[in-house]
DOMI-300333 format. One line per 3 residues: number of its first residue (from 1); their letters; for each residue x, y, z of C-alpha. Coordinates in steps of 0.001 Angstrom, whole numbers. Example, Ala and Ser with C-alpha at 12.3 -4.5 7.8 and 13.67 -1.06 7.14 Angstrom:
1> AS> 12300/-4500/7800 ~ 13670/-1060/7140
This chain:
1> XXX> 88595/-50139/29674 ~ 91913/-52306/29730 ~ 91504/-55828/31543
4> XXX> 86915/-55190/31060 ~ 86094/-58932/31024 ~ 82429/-58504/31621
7> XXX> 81226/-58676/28125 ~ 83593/-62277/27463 ~ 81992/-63841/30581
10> XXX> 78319/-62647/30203 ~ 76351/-65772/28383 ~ 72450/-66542/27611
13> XXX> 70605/-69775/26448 ~ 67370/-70821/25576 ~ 66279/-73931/27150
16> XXX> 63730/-76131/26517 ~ 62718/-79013/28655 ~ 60416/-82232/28703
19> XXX> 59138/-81556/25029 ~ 57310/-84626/24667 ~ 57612/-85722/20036
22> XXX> 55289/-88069/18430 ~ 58230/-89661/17082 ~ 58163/-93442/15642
25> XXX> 61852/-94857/16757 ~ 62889/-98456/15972 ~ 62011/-101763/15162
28> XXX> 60722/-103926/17570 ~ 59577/-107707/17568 ~ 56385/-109178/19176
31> XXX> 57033/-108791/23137 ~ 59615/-106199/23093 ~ 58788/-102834/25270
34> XXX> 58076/-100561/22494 ~ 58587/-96895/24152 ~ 55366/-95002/23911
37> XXX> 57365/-91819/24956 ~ 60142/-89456/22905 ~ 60928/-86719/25265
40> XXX> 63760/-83770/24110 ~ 65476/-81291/26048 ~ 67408/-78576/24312
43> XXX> 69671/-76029/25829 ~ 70873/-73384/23430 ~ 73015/-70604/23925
46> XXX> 73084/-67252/21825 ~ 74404/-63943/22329 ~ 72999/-62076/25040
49> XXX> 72282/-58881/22780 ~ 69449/-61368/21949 ~ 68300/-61280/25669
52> XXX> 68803/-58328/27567 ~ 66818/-55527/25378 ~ 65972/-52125/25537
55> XXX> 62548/-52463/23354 ~ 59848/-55014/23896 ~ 59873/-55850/20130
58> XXX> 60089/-60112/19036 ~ 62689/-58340/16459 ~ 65135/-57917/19422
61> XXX> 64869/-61446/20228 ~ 66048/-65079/18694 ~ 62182/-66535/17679
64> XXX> 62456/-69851/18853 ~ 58791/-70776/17810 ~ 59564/-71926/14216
67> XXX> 62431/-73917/15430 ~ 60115/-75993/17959 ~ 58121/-76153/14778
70> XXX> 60065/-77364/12664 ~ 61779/-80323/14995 ~ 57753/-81153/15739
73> XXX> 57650/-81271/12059 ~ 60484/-83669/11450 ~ 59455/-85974/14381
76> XXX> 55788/-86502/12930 ~ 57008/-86741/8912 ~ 58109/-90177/8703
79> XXX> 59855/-93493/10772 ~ 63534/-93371/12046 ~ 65472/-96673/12799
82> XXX> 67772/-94757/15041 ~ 67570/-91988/17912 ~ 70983/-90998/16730
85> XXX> 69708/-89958/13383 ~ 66880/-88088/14454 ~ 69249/-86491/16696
88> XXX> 71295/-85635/13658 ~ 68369/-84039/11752 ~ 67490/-81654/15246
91> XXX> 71526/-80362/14985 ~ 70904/-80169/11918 ~ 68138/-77932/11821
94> XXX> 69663/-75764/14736 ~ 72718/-75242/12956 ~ 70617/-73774/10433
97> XXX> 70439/-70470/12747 ~ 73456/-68586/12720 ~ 72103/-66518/16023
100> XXX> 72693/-70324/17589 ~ 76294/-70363/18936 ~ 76300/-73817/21066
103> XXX> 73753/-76333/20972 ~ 73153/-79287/23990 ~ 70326/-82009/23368
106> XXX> 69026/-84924/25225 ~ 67198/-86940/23837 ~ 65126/-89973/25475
109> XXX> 62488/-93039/25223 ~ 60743/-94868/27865 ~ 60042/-97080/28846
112> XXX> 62740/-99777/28076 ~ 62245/-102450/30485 ~ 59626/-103718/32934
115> XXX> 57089/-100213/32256 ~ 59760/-97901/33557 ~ 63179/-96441/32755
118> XXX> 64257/-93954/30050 ~ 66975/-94307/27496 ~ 68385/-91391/25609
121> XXX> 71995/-89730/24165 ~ 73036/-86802/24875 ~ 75228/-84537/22171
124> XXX> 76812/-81247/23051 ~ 78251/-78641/20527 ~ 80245/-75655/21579
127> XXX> 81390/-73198/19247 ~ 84204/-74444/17349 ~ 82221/-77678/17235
130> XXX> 78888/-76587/15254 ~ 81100/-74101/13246 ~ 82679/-77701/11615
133> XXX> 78836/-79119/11989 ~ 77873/-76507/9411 ~ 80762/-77074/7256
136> XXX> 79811/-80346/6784 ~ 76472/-80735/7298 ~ 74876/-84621/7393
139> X> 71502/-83497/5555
């Protein structure tokens, strides 16, 4: 059909909110709030062939259980000085999917002053973006 634009405009994501990571961020001297909390959210969208399926089969469908894994994984394997470079390592392993076609993360710590507030960066990827992420990888 000549002009069809339904199948440009028709998008899916995976999101994942509030995951709270035993993650050990920073360096902190005596009487400095020392976050006790690492919280990501991830937003991630893929094709929606990968959503809207005719068979109830996990083959259809992007698994995104070895994924959480494997972030859980790299939060609990060692100390990071930085946020940003745990970040990094999370793109990283997303980019790592090819079913992945634009990536949004958040992450945050808290608290960071007084016993309240929440700090955190925020990186988003579209397309042409992770395409020159995977070229060039930071591993």
């Amino acid at each position: 059909m000549a002009g069809d634009k339904r199948g440009k405009t028709l998008k899916s994501t995976i999101e994942l909110c509030n995951l709270e990571l035993d993650l050990d961020v920073g360096t902190y001297a005596n009487g400095d709030v020392v976050p006790d909390r690492h919280v990501l959210d991830l937003t991630l969208s893929i094709d929606p062939s990968l959503v809207l399926i005719a068979e109830d089969e996990m083959e259809r469908v992007f698994d995104y259980d070895p994924l959480i894994e494997r972030i859980t994984a790299l939060a609990e394997e060692r100390h990071y000085e930085t946020q940003e470079r745990f970040l990094t390592l999370i793109l990283d392993v997303c980019a790592d999917y090819a079913e992945i076609k634009q990536i949004a993360l958040f992450l945050r710590k808290g608290p960071v002053s007084n016993s309240s507030g929440t700090l955190g960066i925020r990186l988003a990827l579209n397309e042409d973006d992770l395409a020159r992420h995977r070229a060039r990888s930071y591993k």
